[in-house]
N, C-alpha and C positions, 0 to 999 in steps of 0.2 A: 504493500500500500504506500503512495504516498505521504510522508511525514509532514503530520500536522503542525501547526504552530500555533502552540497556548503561553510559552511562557511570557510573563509579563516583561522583560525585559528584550525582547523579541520584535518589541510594537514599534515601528518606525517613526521616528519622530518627523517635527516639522522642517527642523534642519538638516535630517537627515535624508527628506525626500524630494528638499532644495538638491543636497548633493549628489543622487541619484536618480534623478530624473529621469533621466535619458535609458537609464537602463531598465527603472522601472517601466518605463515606456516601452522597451524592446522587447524584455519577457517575464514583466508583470508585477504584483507586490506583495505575489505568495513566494514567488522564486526570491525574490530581494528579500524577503524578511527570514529565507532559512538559509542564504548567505549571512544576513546579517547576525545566525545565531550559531553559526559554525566557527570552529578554532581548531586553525592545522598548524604541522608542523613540520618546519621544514630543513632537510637536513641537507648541510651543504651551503657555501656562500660564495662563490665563485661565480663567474659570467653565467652558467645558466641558472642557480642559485640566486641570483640578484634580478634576472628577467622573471622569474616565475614569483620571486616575494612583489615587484612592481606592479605585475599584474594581477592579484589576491586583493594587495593592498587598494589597489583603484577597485574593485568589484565593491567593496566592503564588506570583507567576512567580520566577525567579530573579533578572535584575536589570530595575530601568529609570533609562531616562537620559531629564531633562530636558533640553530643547534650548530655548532660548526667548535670544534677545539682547533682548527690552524692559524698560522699566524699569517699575517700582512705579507706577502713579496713584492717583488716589481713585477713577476708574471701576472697576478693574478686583480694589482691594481691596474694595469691594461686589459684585462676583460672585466670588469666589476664594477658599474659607474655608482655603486651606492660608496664605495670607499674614497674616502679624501685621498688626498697626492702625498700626504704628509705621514699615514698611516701604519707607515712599514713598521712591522715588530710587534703591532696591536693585534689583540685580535679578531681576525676577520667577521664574526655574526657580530660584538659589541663595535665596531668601525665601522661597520652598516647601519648602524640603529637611527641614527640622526635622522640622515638623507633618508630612510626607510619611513621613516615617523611622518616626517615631513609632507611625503606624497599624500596621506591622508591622516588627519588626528583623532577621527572618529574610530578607527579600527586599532584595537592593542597588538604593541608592536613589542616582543619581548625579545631577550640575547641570553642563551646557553652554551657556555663553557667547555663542558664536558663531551668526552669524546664520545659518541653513541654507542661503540661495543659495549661501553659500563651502563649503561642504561639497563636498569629493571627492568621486567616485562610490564610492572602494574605502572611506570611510567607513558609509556604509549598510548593507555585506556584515555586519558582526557581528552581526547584529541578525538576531531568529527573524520580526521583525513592527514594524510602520513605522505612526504613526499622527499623521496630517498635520490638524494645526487652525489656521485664521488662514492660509492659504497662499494664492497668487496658482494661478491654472487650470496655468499653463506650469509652474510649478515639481510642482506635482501630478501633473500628465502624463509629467515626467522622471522623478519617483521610481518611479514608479508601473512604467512603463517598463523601469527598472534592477530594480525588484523580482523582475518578470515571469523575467528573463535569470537570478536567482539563484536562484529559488523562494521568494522573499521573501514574504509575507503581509499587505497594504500595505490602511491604512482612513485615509478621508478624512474628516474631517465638520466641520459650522460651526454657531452660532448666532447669527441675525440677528432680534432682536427676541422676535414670539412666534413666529416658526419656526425649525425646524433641520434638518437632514440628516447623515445616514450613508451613504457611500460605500463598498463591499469587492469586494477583489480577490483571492480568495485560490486564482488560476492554472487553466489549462486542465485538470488535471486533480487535483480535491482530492477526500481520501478520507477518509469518518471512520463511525462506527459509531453505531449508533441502535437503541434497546432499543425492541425490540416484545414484544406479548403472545406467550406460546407457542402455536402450532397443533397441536392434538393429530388424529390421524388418525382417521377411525375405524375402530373394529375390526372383522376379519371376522367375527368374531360376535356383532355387531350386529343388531337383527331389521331386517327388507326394507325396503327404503321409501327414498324421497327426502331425506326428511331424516335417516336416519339413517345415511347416508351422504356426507355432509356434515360437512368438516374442523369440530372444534370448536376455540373459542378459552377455553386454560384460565388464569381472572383471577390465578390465584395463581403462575405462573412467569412468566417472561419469557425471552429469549433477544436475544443482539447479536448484529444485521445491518451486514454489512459494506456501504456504497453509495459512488458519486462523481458529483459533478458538478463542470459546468465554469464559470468567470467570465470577462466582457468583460474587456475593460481599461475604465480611464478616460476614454481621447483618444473608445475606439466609445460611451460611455456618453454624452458628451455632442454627439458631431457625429453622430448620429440624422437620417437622410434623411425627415423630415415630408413631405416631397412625394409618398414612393411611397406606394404599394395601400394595401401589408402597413403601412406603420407609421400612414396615416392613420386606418385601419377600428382600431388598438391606443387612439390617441391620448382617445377620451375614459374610458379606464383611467387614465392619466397624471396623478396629481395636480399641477394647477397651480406648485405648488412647485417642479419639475425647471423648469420655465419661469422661475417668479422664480430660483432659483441661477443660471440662466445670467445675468441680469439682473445680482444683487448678486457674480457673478466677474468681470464683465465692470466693471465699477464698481469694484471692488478692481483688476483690471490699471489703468485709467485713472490710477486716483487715487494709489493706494500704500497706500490704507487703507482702510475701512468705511465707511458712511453715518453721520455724527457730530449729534448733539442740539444742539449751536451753532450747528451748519450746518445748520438742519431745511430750512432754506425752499430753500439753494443746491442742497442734495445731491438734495431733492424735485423741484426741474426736471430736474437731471440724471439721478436715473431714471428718470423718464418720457420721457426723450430715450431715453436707451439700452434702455429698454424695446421704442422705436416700431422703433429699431435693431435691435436681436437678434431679434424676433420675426418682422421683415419678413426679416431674414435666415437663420431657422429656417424660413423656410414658413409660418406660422401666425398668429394671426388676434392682435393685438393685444388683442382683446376678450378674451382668456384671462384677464391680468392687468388689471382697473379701478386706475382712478387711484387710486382708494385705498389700494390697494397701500403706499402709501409711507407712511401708516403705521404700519404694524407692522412695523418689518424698522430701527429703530434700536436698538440698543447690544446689548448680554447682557443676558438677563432670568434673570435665577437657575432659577425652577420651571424652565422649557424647557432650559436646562444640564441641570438634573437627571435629567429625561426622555429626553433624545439621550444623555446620558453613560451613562446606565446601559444602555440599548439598545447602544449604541459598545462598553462597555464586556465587557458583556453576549454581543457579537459576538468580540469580541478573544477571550475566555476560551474560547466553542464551539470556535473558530479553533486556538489555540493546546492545548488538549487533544484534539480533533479527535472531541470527543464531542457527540454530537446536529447535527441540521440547521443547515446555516447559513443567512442570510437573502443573497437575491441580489436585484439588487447595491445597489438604494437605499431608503433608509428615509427619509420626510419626516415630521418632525411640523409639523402645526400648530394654534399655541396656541387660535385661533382656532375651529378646526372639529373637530381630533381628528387623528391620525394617518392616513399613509396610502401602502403599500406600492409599488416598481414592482419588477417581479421583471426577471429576466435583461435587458437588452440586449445587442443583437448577432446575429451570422450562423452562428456556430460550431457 
């Protein structure tokens, strides 16, 4: 069912519907007032980290909390427009807070310290919606997991160079509403005929449709049995990308961190090792990804930030107002070729 909205603090104010006007205008002031009582939490403050709090924070959810333990560099003030120039050595989620605040003072804008592996499970529970950037596969799998057990609304995504990805999970059974044109009947006093009896669609109303579907988890999202029928006859649907992520997660568990620009030439052997690896142990033909691969897929590239964050972000907002379609379950951009969708996996 749709999530109703009672509580008293929920009730949009005068000034608050000065400030959202235009969106209540676009889809509504039921959607607007269960953004206005939702509080995520976002992990990660980096270039796509900073695009996806920008865009939360202009919706007006009620609170969000940065989670991030790293500190300030010079890479990551080049991809990061919430962090001052001056900020180096700070830490990254409290160097955001300011600029973060600033976009909007009606939404709580919080900063955590702590690195998320130390995180409690019963820390996770307050939160309407969980949104994991820079994370290792295993740690992904576990929230994602605990989300599932709470009704939690849990998105994953990263950016590697000029690609990116979006990951959503939002449970076996999510339900949100979707404006269609109105169908008008037609009348029995219609003259005869085939066509004129024939539902008409009238352009000037509309009407909301209540729908639900269902989402994999994470862990079925990426252990895909390539060997069988069904998934081998899907596979050339699959953009390459779902292939490189396995690559560049598998690389972050090894390493502890991302493929680095000082390290071009070590980090270059080692994905092509662990390329020859994961794919041999996907089932699948190496030749997906060429060597060149290893190119594109160093540091944060701002534009591609911008592009995944707003899609991320974009998804968060459907999610959390539970108005119009979601996207299931992954979105790949790449800089390179252009976007490019894989809908559902799984059995369910």
């Amino acid at each position: 069912m749709i999530d109703t909205i009672e509580k008293e603090d929920n009730i949009i104010s005068e000034e608050e519907a000065a400030q959202y006007d235009r969106q209540i205008r676009l889809w509504g002031l039921d959607a607007q007032k269960r953004l206005r009582g939702s509080r995520v939490l976002l992990v990660g403050l980096r270039g796509l980290g900073a695009e996806v709090a920008k865009n939360l924070i202009l919706a007006g959810v009620k609170g969000l909390t940065f989670l991030d333990h790293e500190q300030v560099t010079e890479e990551s003030r080049r991809t990061q427009f919430l962090i001052p120039v001056d900020a180096d050595g700070q830490n990254q989620a409290q160097a955001s807070l300011e600029r973060a605040q600033s976009l909007n003072p009606m939404v709580e804008v919080k900063a955590d310290t702590e690195p998320v592996e130390s995180m409690p499970d019963d820390f996770f529970f307050q939160f309407d919606a969980i949104c994991m950037t820079r994370c290792p596969k295993d740690l992904m799998v576990r929230v994602d997991q605990l989300c599932a057990s709470r009704n939690i609304k849990i998105f994953c995504g990263d950016v590697f160079g000029y690609h990116g990805y979006m990951f959503s999970n939002l449970g076996l059974e999510y339900h949100y509403v979707e404006e269609k044109p109105k169908i008008v009947k037609a009348s029995d006093e219609a003259n005869d005929g085939p066509e004129a009896k024939k539902p008409k669609i009238d352009p000037n109303e509309t009407t909301m449709v209540k729908k639900t579907v269902s989402f994999c988890s994470l862990k079925e999202a990426l252990e895909v049995d390539w060997t069988n029928e069904k998934s081998k006859s899907s596979l050339k649907r699959v953009p390459t990308d779902y292939f490189l992520l396995q690559v560049l997660l598998k690389f972050r568990t090894d390493k502890g961190r991302d493929p680095q620009p000082v390290s071009f030439a070590e980090d270059s052997r080692l994905l092509l090792q662990i390329r020859d690896d994961v794919l041999e142990r996907l089932g699948v033909s190496s030749d997906l990804l060429p060597n060149t691969f290893v190119s594109y897929c160093f540091s944060e590239m701002s534009p591609v930030c911008a592009v995944v964050g707003g899609v991320l972000g974009q998804e968060l907002v459907k999610a959390l107002s539970q108005r119009d379609a979601p996207h299931r379950n992954f979105f790949f951009f790449d800089g390179l070729k252009g976007s490019g969708l894989v809908d559902y996996f799984g059995s369910k």
